[in-house]
C-alpha positions in Angstrom: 0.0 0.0 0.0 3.3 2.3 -0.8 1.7 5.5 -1.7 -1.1 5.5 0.7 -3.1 8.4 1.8 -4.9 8.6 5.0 -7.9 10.9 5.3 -9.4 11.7 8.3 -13.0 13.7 8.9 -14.4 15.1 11.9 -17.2 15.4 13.3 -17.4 19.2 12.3 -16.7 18.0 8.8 -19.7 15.7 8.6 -21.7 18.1 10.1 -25.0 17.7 7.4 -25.8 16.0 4.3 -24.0 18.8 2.3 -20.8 18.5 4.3 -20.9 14.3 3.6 -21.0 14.8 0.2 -18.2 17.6 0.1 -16.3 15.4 2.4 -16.8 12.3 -0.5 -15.8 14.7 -3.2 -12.5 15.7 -1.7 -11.8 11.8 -1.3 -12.3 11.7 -5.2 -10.2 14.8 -5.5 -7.2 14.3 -2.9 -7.4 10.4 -2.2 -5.2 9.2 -4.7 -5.3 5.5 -6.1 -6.2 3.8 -3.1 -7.6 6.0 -0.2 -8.1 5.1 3.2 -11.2 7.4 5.2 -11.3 7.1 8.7 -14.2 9.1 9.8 -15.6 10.5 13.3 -19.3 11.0 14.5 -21.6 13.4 13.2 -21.5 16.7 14.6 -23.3 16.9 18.2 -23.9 12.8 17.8 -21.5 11.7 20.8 -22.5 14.4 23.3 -25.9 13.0 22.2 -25.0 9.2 22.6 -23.7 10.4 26.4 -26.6 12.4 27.4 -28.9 8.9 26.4 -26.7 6.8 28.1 -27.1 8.7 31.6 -30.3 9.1 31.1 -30.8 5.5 30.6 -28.7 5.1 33.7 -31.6 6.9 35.5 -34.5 4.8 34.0 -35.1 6.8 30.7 -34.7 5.4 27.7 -35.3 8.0 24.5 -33.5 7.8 21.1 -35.6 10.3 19.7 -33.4 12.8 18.9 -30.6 10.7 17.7 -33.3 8.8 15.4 -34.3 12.7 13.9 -30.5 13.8 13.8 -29.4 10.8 11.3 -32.8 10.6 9.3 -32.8 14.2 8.6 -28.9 13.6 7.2 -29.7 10.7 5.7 -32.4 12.5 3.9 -30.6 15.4 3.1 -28.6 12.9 0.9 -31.3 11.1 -0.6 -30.2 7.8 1.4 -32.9 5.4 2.2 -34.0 6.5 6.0 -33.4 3.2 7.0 -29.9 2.9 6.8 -29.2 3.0 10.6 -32.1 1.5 11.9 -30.2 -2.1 12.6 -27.9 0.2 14.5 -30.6 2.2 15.9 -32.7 -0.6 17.3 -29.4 -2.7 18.5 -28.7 0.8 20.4 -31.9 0.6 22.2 -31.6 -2.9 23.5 -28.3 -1.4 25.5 -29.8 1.5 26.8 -32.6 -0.7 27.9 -30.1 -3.2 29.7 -28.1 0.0 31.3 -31.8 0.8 32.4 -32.5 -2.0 34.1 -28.9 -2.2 35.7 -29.4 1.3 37.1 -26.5 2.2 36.7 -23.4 3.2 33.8 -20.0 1.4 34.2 -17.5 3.1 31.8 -17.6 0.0 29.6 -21.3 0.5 28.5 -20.8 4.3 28.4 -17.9 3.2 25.5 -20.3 1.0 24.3 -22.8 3.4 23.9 -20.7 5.9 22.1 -19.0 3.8 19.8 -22.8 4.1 17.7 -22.0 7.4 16.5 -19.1 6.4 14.4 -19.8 2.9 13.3 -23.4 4.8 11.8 -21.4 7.5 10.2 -19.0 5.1 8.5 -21.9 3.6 7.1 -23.9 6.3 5.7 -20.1 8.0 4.4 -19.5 4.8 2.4 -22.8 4.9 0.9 -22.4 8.3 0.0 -18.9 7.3 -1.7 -20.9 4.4 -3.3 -23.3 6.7 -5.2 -20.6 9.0 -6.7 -19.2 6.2 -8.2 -16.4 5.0 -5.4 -16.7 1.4 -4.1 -16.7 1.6 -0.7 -16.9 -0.9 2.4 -17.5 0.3 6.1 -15.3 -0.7 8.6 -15.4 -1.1 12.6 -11.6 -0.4 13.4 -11.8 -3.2 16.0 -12.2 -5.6 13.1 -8.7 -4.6 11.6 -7.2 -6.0 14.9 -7.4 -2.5 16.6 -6.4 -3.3 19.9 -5.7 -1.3 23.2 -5.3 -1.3 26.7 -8.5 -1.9 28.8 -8.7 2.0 30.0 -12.7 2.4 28.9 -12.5 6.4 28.0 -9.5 6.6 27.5 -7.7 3.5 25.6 -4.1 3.7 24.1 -3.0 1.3 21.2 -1.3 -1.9 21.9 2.4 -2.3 21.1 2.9 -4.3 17.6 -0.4 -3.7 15.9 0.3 -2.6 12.7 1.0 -6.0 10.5 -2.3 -7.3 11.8 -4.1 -4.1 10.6 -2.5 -4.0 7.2 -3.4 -7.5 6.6 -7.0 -6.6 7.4 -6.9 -3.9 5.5 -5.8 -4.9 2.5 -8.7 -7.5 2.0 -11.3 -4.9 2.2 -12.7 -4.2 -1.1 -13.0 -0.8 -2.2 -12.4 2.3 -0.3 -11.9 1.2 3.5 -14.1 3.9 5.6 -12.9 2.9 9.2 -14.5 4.0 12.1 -12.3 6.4 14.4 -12.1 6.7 18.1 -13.3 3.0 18.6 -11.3 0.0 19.5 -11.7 -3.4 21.4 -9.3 -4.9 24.3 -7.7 -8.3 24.4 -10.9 -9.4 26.1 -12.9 -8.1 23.2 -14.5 -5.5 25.3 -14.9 -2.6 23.0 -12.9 0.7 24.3 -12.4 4.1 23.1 -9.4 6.5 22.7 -11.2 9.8 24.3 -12.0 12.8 22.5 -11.0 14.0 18.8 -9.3 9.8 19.0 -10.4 9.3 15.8 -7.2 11.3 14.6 -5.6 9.1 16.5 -7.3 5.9 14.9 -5.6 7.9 11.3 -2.1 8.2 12.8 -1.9 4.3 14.0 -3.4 3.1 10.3 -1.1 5.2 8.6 2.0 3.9 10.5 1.1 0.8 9.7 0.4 1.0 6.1 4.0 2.9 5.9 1.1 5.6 4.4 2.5 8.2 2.7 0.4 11.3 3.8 -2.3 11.6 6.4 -4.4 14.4 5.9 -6.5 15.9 9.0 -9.8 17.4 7.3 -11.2 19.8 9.9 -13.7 22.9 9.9 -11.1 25.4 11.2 -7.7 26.4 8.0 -5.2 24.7 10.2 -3.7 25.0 13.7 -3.6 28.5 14.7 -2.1 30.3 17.1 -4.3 30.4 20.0 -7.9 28.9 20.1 -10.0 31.3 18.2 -12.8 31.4 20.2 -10.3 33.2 23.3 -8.3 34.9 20.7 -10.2 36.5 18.0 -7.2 37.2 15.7 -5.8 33.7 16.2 -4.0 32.7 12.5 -3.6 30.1 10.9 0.1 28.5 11.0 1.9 27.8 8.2 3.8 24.8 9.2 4.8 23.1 12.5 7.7 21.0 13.5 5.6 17.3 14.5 6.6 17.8 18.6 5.6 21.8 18.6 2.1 19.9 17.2 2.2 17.3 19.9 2.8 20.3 22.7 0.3 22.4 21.0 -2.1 19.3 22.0 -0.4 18.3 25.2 -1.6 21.9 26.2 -5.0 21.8 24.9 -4.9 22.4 21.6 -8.4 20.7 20.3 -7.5 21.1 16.5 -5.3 17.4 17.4 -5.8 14.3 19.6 -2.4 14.8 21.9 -1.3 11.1 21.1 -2.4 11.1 17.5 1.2 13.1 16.2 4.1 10.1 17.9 2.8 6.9 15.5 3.3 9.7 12.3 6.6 11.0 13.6 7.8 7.4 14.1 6.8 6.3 10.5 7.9 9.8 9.0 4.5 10.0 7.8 3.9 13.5 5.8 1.1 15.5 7.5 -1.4 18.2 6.8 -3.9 19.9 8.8 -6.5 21.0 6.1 -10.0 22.6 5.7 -12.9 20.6 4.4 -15.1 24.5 3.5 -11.7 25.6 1.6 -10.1 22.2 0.2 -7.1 24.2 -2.1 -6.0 26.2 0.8 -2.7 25.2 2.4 -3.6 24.4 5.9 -0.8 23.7 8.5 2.0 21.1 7.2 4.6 19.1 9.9 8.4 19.1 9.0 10.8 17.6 10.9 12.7 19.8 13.7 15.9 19.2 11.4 13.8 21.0 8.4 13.5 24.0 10.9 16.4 26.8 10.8 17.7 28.5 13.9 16.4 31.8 12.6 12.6 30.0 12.2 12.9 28.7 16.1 11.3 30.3 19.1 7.3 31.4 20.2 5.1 30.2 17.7 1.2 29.5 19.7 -0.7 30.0 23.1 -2.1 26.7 23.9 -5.3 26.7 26.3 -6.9 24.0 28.5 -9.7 24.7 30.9 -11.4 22.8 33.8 -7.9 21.2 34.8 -7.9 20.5 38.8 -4.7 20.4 41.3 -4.4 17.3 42.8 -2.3 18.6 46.5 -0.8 15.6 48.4 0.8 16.4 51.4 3.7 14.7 52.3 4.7 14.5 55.6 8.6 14.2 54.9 11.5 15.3 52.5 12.4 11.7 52.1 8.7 10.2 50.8 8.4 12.5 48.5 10.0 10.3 45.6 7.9 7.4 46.7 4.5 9.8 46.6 5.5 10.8 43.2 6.2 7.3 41.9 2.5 6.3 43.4 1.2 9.6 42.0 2.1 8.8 38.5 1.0 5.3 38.9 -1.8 6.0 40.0 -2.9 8.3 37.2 -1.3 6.0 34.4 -3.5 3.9 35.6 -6.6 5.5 35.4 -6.0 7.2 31.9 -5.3 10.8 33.7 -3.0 13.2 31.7 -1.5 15.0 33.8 1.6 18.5 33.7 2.8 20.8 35.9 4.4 18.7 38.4 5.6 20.3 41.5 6.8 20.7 44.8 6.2 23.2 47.6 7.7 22.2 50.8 5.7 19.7 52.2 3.5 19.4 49.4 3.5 17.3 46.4 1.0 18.7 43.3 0.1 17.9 39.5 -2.6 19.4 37.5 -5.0 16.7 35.6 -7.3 17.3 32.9 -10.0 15.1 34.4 -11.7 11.8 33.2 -13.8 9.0 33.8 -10.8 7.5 35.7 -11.0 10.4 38.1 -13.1 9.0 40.6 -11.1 6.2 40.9 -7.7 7.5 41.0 -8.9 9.5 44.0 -10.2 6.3 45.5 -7.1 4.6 45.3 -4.6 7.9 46.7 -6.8 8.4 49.8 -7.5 10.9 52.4 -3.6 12.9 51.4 -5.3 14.0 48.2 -6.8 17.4 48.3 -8.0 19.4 45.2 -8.1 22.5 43.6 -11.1 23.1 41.4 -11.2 25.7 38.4 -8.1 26.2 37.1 -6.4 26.2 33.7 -3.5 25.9 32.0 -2.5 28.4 29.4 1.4 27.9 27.9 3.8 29.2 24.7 4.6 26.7 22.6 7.7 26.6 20.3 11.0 24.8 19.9 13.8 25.5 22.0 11.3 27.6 23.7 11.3 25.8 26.9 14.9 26.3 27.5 14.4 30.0 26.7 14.4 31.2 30.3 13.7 34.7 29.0 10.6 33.8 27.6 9.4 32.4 30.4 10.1 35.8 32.1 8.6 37.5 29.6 5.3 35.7 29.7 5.1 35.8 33.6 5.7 39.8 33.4 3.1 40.0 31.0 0.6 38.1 33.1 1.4 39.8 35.9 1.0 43.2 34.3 -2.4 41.9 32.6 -3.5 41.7 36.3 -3.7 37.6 35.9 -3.0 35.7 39.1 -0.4 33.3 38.3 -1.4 30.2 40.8 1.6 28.4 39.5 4.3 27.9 36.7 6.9 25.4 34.7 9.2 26.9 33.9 12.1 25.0 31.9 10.3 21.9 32.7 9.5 21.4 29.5 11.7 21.7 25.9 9.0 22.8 24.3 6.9 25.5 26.1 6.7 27.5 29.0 3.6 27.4 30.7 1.1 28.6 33.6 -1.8 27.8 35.9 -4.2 30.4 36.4 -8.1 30.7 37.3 -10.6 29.6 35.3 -12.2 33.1 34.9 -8.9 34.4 33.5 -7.9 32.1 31.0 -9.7 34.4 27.9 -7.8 37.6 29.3 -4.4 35.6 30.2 -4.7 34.0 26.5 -5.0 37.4 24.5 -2.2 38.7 27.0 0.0 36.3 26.0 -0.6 36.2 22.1 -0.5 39.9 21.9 2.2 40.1 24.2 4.9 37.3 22.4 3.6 36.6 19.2 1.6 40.1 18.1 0.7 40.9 15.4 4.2 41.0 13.2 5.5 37.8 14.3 4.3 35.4 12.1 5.8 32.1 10.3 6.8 32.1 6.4 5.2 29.6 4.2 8.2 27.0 3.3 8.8 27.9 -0.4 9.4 23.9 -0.3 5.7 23.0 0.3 
């Protein structure tokens, strides 16, 4: 499969039936001679898919609106309105069981959700179908997709890829896999957390030695800050493949934050690209070798809100490398990401983004865990900008002068940025600070003449 392109759609992308059939056309367009889709949930369909699952959890059982949002897509494309209903009605029967269990482990919520993409796949491949592309829809944990057993959260499994090349080579026509979904060695079916269908793309183009994946997405690249903080956020020319991976290690949402390693390892070529303006350039990745000294240095503000600060107190000097080792056990464990590691005399703290493993991680670390409720993390992102102590200066003064209360700092901790905890309230203001601050309006990145 030498030659391979990878295209992944989001959920933004296959908003409506107009956006299906645009996303279909750019397959026939930028595909190449044997595509491979992979392809998320509708727009709004998972938050929908979770919202029936609790509800089923307290006794309620209503597909209603799930059954109006695919019918009124499917008609939009002239498919027959029955294209789901197999899925629809084998939906049901769960929600009913969750009903009568009274309650929702994080194996039926994963469950539950993985309806949204195994539907789309379906109705994308007929779409393909009618303009004249064979096409066969394909549950990614039929390729051999296999990951650990965190339900939320999953990771891939270690040596993977020849078992999903294999698979996908027998599949006839255009393969339309379904992102975000996966099953572990028990067969229980898991799912990689949000936007993991671009990480579904990255592990199916390492192992098909792919030689492009392109990202389709409703936004004209990675820009420089999240535009909805920063109104005059721009788009990015290009990106070295780790500034990418801290841009989503810091909350970028353009990216899944493990979907750039399995691309770096296979030097896979990738592009961030618009599905509402197909010819424009979008946000390429070189490697940090292709970058010249002089094209180093600041180059986004990456955002995450409604992190917490997990506090454990540690009652001497000498346990505080055994706390830590049980800290970051503990949140491995439970599928927590977690930055901003620190310690301040007697106590031991790290920021998580928090997930259905929370509740459980907090179980298992007891009564010396104390938290911190809304906070976020706001950091500058750019090579060799983490080792750039004036930065880090710079960006603290400028907070500071902004009026943001700084609630805590890495500084140098990382090689890539330099970044900050700060209230929840002030992450718009301490967001524009920063962009206007250190990247304003003149510093901006060439196009490479290369690309």
């Amino acid at each position: 499969m030498s030659g391979t392109v990878v295209l992944k759609f989001g959920g933004a992308a296959l908003k409506d039936g107009d956006s299906v059939s645009s996303a279909c056309r750019i397959v026939a367009q930028r595909g190449g001679q044997r595509p491979v889709l992979v392809v998320s949930a509708h727009a709004g369909v998972t938050d929908l898919l979770e919202t029936a699952a609790r509800a089923a959890a307290t006794g309620r059982v209503d597909l209603h609106d799930l059954r109006i949002r695919h019918r009124s897509i499917l008609s939009q494309l002239g498919l027959d309105g029955e294209l789901c209903d197999r899925h629809l009605r084998q939906l049901h029967q769960l929600l009913e069981q969750i009903s009568h269990k009274g309650q929702l482990p994080l194996r039926d919520l994963d469950l539950v959700l993985s309806f949204g993409e195994r539907m789309s796949s379906r109705i994308v491949a007929r779409v393909l179908e009618s303009q004249g592309l064979p096409a066969t829809p394909v549950d990614a944990f039929d390729l051999g997709f296999l990951t650990d057993s965190n339900h939320g959260h999953a990771r891939p499994l270690v040596g993977i890829g020849a078992e999903i090349k294999a698979a996908l080579a027998r599949v006839q026509g255009i393969p339309v896999v379904t992102g975000f979904l996966a099953k572990d060695r028990d067969g229980n079916l898991t799912t990689l957390g949000r936007n993991g269908s671009d990480l579904t793309a990255s592990v199916l183009a390492e192992a098909l030695g792919a030689c492009e994946i392109q990202f389709w997405k409703s936004v004209p690249g990675i820009l420089t800050a999240d535009p909805e903080l920063v109104p005059d956020a721009r788009p990015i020319p290009w990106l070295t493949y780790l500034e990418a991976a801290e841009c989503a290690f810091h909350g970028s949402r353009v990216l899944h934050p493990a979907s750039v390693a399995p691309a770096l390892r296979a030097a896979v070529a990738v592009r961030v690209l618009d599905v509402r303006t197909p010819d424009a350039p979008g946000t390429v990745f070189v490697m940090d070798t292709e970058a010249r000294v002089d094209q180093r240095g600041p180059v986004a503000v990456a955002s995450k809100a409604g992190v917490v600060r997990l506090d454990l107190a540690v009652d001497a000097p000498e346990e505080r490398g055994e706390l830590a080792s049980r800290l970051f056990s503990t949140l491995e464990e439970f599928g927590l990401s977690h930055s901003l590691l620190s310690v301040d005399g007697l106590r031991l703290s790290a920021v998580v983004e928090p997930g259905p493993g929370m509740p459980g991680a907090l179980d298992r670390l007891g009564p010396l865990v104390t938290l911190a409720h809304d906070l976020a993390v706001v950091a500058v992102v750019g090579s060799d900008v983490g080792s750039d102590t004036a930065v880090g200066v710079e960006a603290y003064e400028i907070l500071r002068a902004a009026g943001i209360d700084v609630v805590g700092a890495s500084l140098g901790d990382r090689e890539r940025s330099q970044c900050f905890l700060v209230h929840g309230s002030d992450l718009e203001p301490a967001a524009r600070a920063l962009h206007a601050g250190i990247l304003g309006a003149t510093r901006s990145r060439e196009p490479r003449s290369a690309d």
